[in-house]
ROVEXKE-584553 format. One record per atom (N, C-alpha, C): atom name; residue in three letters; y, x, z; residue number from 1; chain. Coordinates in steps of 0.1 Angstrom, whole numbers. Each point is the difference from the previous one (the first is absolute). Layout:
BEGIN
{rec CA, ALA, {Y, X, Z}, NUM, A} ...
//
This chain:
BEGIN
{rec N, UNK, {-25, -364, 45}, 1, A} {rec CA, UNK, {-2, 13, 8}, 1, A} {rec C, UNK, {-14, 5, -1}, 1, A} {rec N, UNK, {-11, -8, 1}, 2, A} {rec CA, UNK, {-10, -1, 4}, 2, A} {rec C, UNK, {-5, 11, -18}, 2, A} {rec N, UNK, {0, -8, -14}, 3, A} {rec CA, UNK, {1, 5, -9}, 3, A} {rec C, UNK, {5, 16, -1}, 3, A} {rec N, UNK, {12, 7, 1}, 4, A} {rec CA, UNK, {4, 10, -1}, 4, A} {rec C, UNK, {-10, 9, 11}, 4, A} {rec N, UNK, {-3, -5, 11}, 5, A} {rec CA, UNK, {-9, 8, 9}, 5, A} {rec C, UNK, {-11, 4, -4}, 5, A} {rec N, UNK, {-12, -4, -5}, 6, A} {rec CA, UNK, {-11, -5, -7}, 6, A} {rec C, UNK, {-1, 6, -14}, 6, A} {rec N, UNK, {12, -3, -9}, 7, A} {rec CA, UNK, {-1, 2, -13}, 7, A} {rec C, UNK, {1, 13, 2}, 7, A} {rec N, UNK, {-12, 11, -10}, 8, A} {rec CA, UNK, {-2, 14, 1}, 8, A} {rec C, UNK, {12, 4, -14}, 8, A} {rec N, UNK, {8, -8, 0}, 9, A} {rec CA, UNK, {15, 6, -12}, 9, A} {rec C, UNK, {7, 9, 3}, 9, A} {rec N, UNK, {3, 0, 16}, 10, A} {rec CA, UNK, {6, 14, 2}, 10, A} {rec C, UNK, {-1, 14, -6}, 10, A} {rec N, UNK, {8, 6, 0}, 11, A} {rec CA, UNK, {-1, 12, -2}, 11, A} {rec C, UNK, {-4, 9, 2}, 11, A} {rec N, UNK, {2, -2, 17}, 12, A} {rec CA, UNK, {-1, 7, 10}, 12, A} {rec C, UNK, {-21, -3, 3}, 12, A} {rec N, UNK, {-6, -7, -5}, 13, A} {rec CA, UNK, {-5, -5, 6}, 13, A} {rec C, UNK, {-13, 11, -7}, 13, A} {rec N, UNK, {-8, 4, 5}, 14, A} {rec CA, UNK, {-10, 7, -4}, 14, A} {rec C, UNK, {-8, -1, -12}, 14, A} {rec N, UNK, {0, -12, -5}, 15, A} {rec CA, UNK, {-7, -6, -11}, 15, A} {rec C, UNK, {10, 5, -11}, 15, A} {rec N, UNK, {12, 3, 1}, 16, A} {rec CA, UNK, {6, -1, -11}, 16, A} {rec C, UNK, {3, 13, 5}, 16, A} {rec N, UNK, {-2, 14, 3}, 17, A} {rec CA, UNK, {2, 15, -5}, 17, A} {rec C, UNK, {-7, -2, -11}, 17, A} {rec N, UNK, {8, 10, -4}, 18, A} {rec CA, UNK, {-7, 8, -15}, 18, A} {rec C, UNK, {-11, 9, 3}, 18, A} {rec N, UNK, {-10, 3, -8}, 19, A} {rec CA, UNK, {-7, 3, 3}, 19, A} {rec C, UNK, {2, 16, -9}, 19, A} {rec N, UNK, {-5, 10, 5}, 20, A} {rec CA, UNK, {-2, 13, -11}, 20, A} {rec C, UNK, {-10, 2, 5}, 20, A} {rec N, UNK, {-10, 1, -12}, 21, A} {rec CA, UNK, {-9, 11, 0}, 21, A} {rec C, UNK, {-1, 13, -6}, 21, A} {rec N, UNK, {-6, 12, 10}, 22, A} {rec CA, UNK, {0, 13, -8}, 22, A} {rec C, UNK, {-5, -1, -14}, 22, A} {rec N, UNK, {-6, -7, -3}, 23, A} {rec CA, UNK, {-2, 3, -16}, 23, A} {rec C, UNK, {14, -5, -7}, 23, A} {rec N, UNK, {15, -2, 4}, 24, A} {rec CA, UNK, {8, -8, -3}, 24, A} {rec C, UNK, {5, 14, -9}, 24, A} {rec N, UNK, {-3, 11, 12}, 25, A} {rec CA, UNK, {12, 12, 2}, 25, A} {rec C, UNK, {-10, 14, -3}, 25, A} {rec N, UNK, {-11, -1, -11}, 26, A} {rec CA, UNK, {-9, 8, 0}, 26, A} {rec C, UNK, {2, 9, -12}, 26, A} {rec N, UNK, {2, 8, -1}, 27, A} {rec CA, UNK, {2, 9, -12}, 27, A} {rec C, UNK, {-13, 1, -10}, 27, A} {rec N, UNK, {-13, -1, 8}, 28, A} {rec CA, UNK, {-11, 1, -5}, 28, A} {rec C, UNK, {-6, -10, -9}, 28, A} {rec N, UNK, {1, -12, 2}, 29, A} {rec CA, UNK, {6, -15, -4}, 29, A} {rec C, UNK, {8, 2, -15}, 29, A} {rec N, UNK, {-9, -13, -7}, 30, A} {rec CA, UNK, {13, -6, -12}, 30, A} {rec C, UNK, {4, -8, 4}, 30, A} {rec N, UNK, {7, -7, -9}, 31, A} {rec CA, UNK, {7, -12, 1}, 31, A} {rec C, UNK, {-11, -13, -1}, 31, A} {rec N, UNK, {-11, 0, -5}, 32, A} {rec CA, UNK, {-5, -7, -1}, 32, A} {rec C, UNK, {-9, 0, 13}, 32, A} {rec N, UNK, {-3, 13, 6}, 33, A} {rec CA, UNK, {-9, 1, 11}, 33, A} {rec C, UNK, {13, -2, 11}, 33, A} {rec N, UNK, {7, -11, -1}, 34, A} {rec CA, UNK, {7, 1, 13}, 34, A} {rec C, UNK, {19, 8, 5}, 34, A} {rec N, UNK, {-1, 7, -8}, 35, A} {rec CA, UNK, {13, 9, 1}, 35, A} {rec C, UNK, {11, -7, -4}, 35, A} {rec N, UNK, {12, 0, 8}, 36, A} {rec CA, UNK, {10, -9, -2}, 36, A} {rec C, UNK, {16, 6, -4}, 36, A} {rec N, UNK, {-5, 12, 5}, 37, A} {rec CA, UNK, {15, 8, -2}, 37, A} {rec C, UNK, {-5, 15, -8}, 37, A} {rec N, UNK, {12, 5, -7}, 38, A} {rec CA, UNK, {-3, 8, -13}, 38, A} {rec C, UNK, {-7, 11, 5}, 38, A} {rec N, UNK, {-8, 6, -6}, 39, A} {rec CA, UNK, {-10, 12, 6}, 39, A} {rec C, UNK, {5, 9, 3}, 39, A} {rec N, UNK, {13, 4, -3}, 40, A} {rec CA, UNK, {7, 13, 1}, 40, A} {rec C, UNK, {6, -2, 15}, 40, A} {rec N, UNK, {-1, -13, 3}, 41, A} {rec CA, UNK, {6, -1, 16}, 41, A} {rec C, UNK, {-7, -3, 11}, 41, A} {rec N, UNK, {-15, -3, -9}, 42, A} {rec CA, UNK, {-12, -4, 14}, 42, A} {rec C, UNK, {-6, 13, 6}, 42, A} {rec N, UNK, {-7, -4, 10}, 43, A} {rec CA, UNK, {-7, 13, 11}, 43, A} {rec C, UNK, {-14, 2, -4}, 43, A} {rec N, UNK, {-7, 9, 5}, 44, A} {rec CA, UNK, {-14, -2, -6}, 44, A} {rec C, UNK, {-8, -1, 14}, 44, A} {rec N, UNK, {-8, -13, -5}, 45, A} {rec CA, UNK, {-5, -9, 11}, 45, A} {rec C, UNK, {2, 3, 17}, 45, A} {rec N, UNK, {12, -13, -5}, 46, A} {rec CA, UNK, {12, 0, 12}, 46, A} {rec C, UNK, {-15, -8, 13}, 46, A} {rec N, UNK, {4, -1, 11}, 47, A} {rec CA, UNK, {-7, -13, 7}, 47, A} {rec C, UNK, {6, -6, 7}, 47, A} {rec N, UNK, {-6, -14, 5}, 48, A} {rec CA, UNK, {8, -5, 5}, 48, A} {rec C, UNK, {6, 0, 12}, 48, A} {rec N, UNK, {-5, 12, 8}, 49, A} {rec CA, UNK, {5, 2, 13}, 49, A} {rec C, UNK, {15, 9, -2}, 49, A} {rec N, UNK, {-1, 4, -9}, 50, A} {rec CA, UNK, {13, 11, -6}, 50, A} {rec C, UNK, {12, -12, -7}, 50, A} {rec N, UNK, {-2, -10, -8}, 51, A} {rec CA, UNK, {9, -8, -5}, 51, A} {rec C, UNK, {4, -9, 15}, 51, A} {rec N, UNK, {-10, 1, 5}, 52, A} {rec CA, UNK, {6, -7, 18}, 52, A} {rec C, UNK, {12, 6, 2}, 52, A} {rec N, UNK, {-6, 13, 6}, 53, A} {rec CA, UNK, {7, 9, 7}, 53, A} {rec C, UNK, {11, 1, -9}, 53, A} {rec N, UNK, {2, 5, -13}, 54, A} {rec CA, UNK, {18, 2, -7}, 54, A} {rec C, UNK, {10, -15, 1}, 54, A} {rec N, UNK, {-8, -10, 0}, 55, A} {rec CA, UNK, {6, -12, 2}, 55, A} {rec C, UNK, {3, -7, 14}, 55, A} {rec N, UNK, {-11, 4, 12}, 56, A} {rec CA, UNK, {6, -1, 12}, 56, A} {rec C, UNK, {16, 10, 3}, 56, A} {rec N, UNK, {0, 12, -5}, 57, A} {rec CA, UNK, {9, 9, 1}, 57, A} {rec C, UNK, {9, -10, -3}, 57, A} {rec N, UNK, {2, -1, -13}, 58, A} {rec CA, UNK, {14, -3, -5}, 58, A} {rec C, UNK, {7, -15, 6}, 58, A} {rec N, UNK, {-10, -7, 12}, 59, A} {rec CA, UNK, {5, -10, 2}, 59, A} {rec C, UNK, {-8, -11, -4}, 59, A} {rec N, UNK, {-12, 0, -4}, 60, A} {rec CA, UNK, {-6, -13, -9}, 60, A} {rec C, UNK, {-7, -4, 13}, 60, A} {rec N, UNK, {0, -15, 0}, 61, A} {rec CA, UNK, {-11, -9, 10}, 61, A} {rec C, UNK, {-15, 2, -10}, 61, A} {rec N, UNK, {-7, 8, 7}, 62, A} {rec CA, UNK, {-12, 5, -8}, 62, A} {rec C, UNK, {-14, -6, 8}, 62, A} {rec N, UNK, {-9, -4, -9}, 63, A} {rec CA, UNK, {-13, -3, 3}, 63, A} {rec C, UNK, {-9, 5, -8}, 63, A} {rec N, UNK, {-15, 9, 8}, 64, A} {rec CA, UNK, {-2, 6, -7}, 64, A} {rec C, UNK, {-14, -7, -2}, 64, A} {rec N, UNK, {-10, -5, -10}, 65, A} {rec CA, UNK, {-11, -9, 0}, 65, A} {rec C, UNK, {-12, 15, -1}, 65, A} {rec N, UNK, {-4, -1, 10}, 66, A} {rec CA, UNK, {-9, 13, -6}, 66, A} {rec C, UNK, {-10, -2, -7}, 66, A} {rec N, UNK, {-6, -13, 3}, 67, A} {rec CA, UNK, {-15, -6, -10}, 67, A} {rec C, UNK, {4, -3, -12}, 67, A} {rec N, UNK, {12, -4, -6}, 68, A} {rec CA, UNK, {2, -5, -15}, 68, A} {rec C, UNK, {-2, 10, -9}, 68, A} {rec N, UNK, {-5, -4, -10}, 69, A} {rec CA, UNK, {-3, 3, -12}, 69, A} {rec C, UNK, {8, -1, -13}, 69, A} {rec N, UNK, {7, 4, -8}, 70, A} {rec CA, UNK, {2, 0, -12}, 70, A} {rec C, UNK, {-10, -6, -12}, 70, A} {rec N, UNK, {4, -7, -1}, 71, A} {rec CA, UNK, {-9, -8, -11}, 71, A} {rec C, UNK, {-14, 9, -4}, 71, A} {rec N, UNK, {15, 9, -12}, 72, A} {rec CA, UNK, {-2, 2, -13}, 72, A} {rec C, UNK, {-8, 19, 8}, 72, A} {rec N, UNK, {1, -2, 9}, 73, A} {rec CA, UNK, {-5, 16, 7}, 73, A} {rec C, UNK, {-18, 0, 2}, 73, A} {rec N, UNK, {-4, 8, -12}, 74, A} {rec CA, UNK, {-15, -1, 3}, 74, A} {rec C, UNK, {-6, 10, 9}, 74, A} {rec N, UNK, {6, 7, 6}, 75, A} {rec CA, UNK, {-3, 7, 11}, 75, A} {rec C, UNK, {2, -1, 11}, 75, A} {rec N, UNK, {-13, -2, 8}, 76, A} {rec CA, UNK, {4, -8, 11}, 76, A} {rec C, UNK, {3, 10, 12}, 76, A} {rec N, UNK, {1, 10, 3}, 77, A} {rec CA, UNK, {0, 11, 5}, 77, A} {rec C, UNK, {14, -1, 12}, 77, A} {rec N, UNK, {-1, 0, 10}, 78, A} {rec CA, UNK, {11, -5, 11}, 78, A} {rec C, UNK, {12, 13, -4}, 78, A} {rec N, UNK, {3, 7, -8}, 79, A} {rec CA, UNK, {12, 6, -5}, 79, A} {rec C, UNK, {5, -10, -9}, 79, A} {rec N, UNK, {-8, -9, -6}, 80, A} {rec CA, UNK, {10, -2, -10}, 80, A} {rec C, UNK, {-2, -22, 5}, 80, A} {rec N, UNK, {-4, 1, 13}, 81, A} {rec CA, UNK, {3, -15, 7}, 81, A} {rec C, UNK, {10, 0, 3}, 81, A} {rec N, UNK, {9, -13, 1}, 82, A} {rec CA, UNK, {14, -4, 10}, 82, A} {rec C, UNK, {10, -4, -8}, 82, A} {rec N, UNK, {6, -5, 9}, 83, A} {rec CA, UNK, {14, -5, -11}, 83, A} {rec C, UNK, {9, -2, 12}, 83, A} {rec N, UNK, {15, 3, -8}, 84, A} {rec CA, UNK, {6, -2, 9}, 84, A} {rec C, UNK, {10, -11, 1}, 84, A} {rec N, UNK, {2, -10, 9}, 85, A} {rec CA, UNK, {11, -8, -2}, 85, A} {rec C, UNK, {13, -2, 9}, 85, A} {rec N, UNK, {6, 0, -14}, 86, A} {rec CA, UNK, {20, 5, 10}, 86, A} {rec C, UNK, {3, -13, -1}, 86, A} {rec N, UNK, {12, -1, 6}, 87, A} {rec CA, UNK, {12, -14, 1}, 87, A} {rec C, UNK, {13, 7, -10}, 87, A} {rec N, UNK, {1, -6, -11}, 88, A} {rec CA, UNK, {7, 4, -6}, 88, A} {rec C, UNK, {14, -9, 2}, 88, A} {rec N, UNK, {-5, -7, 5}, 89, A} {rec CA, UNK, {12, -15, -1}, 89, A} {rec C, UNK, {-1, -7, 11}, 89, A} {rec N, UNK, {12, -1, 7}, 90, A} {rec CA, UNK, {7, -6, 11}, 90, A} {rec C, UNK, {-2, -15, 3}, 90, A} {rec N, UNK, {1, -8, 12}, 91, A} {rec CA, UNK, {-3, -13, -5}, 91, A} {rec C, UNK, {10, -8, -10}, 91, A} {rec N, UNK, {12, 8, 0}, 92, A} {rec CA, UNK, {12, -5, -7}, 92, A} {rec C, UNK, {-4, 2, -19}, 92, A} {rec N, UNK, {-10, 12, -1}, 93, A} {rec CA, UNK, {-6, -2, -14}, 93, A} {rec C, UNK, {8, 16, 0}, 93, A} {rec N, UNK, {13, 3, 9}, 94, A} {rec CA, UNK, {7, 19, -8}, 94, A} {rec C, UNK, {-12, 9, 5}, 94, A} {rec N, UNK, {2, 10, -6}, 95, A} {rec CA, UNK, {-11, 10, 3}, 95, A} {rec C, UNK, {2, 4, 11}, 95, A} {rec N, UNK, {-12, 4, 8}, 96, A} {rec CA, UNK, {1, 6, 11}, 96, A} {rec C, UNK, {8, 17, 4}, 96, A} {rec N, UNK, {-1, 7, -11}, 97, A} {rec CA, UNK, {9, 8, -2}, 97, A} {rec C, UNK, {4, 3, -12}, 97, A} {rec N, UNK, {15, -1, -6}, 98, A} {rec CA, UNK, {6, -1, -7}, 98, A} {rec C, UNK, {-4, 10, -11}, 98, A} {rec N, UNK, {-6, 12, 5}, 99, A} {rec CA, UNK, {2, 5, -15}, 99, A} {rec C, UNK, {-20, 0, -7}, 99, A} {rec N, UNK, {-5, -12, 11}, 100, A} {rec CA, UNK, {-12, 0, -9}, 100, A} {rec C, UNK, {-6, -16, -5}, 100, A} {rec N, UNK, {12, -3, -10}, 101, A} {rec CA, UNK, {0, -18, -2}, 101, A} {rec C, UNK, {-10, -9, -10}, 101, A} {rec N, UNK, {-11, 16, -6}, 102, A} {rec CA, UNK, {-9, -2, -4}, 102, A} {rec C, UNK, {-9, 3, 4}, 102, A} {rec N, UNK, {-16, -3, -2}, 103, A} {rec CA, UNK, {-14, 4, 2}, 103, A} {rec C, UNK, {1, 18, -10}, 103, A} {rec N, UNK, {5, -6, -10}, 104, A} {rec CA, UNK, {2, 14, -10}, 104, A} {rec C, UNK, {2, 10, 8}, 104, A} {rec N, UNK, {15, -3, 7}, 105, A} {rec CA, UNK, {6, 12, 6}, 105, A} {rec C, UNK, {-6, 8, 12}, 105, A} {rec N, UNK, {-8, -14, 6}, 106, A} {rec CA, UNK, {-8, 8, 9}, 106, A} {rec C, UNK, {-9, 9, -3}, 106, A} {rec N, UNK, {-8, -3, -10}, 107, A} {rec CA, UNK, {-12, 6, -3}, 107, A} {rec C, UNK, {7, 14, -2}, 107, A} {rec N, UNK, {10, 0, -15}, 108, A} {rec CA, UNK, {5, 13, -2}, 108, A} {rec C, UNK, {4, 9, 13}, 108, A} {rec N, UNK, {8, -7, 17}, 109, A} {rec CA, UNK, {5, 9, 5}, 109, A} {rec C, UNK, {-16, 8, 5}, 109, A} {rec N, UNK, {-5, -10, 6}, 110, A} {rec CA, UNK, {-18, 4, 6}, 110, A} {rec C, UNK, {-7, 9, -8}, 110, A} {rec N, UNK, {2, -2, -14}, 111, A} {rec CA, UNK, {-9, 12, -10}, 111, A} {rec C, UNK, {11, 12, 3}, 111, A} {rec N, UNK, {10, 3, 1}, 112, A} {rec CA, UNK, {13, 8, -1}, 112, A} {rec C, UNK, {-3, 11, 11}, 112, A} {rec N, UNK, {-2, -11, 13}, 113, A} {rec CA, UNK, {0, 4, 14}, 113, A} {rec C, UNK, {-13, 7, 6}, 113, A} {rec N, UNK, {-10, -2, -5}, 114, A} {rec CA, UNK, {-16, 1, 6}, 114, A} {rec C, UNK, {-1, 15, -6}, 114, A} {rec N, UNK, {0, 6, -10}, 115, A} {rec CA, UNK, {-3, 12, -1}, 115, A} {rec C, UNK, {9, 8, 9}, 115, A} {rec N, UNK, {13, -1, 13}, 116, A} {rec CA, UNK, {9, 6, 4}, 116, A} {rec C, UNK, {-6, -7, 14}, 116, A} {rec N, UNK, {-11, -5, 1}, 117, A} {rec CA, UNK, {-1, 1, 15}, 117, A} {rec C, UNK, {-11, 7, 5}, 117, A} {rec N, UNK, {4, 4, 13}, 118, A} {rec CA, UNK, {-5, 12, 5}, 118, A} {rec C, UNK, {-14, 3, -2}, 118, A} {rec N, UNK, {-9, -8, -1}, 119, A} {rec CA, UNK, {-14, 0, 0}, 119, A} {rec C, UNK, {-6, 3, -14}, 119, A} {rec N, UNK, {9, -6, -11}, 120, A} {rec CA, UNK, {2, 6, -15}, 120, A} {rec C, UNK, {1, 15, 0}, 120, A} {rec N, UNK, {8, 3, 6}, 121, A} {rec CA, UNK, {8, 17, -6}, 121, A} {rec C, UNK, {-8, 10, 6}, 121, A} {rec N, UNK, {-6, -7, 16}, 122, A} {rec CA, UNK, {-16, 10, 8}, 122, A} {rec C, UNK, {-10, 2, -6}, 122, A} {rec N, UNK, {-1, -16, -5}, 123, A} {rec CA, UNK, {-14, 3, -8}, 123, A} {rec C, UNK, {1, 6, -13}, 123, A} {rec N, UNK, {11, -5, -8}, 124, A} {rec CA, UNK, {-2, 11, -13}, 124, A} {rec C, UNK, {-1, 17, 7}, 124, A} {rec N, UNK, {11, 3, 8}, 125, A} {rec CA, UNK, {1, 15, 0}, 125, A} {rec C, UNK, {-17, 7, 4}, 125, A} {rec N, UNK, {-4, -7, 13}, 126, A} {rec CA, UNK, {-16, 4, 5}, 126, A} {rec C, UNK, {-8, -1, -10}, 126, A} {rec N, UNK, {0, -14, -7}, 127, A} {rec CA, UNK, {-16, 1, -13}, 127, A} {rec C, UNK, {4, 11, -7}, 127, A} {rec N, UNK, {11, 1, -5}, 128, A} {rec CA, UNK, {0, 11, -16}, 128, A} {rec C, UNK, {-2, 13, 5}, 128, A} {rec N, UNK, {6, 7, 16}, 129, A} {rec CA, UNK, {-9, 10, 7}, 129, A} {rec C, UNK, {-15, 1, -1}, 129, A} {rec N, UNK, {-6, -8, 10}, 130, A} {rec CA, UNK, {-8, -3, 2}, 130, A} {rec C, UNK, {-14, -1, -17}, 130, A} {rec N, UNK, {5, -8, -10}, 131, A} {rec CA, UNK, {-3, 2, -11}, 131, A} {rec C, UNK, {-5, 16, -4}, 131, A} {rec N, UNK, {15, 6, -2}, 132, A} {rec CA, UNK, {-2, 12, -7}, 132, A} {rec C, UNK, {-12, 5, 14}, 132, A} {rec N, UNK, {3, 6, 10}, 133, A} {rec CA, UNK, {-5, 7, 11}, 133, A} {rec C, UNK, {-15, -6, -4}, 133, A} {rec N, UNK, {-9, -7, -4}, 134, A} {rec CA, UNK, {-8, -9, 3}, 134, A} {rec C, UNK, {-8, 5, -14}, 134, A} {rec N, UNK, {8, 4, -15}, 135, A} {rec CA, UNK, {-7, -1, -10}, 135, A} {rec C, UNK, {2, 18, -4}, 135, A} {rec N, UNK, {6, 1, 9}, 136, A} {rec CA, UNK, {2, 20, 2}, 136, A} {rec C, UNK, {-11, -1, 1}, 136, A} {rec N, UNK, {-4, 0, 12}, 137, A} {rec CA, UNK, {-10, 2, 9}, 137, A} {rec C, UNK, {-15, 1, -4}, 137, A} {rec N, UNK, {-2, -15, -7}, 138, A} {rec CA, UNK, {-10, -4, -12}, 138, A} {rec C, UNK, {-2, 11, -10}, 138, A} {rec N, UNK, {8, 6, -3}, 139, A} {rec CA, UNK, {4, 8, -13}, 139, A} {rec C, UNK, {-6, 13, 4}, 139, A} {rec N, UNK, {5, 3, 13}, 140, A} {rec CA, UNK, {-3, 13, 4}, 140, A} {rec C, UNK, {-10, 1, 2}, 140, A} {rec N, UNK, {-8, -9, 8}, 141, A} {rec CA, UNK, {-15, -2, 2}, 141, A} {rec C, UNK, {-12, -4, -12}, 141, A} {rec N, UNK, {8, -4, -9}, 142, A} {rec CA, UNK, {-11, 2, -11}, 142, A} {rec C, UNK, {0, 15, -5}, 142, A} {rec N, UNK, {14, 3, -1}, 143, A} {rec CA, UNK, {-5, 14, -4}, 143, A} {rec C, UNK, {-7, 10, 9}, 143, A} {rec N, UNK, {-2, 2, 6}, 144, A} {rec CA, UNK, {-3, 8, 11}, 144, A} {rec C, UNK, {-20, -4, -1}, 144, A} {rec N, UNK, {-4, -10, -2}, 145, A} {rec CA, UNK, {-10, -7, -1}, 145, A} {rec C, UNK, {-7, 10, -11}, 145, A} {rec N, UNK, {6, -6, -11}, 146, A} {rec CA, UNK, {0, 9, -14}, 146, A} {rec C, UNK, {-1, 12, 3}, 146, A} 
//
């Protein structure tokens, strides 16, 4: 009894989530710098508070490490810190939810999901405003200068 309590084999057990890191699910990223799933399906620099949040949604036991690092990530810059770790697997070893029985599938739904959450679709619509409004403006004021 004493062994199964102790031994960190579980599933369930924190040591043994999977871990994703945003460079997993980065569009910006090769394959060799980290990218794990095909580029036509990753986000451009996802973080890890965002692969939290699509994975807490759907149900996942989520832990979010805010200090970890990605190895292979030479920028150390707190957007591109964190990792996140889910429980993919039950103590019994089945997945915690049936339709995500791989690390793969997660990643794919979390790259899938992140550009469709709310804070994605605000901040694109405001920057590319904001942008144009911003380099108008520039524009106008040089000429006028002239």
């Amino acid at each position: 009894v004493m062994a199964a309590a102790a031994g960190s084999a579980s599933p369930a057990d924190k040591e043994r989530f999977i871990c994703i890191y945003p460079a997993y699910l980065n569009n910006k990223k090769t394959i060799a710098e980290g990218r794990r799933i095909p580029i036509d399906k990753a986000v451009e620099n996802p973080t890890s508070t965002e692969i939290q949040d699509v994975c807490a949604a759907v149900g996942f036991n989520v832990l979010l490490e805010k200090n970890k690092m990605y190895p292979r990530e030479w920028n150390r810059d707190v957007q591109y810190r964190g990792r996140v770790r889910i429980q993919l697997k039950q103590d019994d070893g089945n997945p915690c939810l049936p339709q995500f029985p791989t690390r793969k599938s997660v990643m794919l739904y979390a790259a899938e999901t992140i550009p469709k959450l709310k804070t994605r679709t605000q901040k694109m619509g405001g920057n590319d405003q904001s942008l144009q409004q911003g380099e108008g403006g520039k524009k106008g004021k040089g000429k006028k200068k002239k």
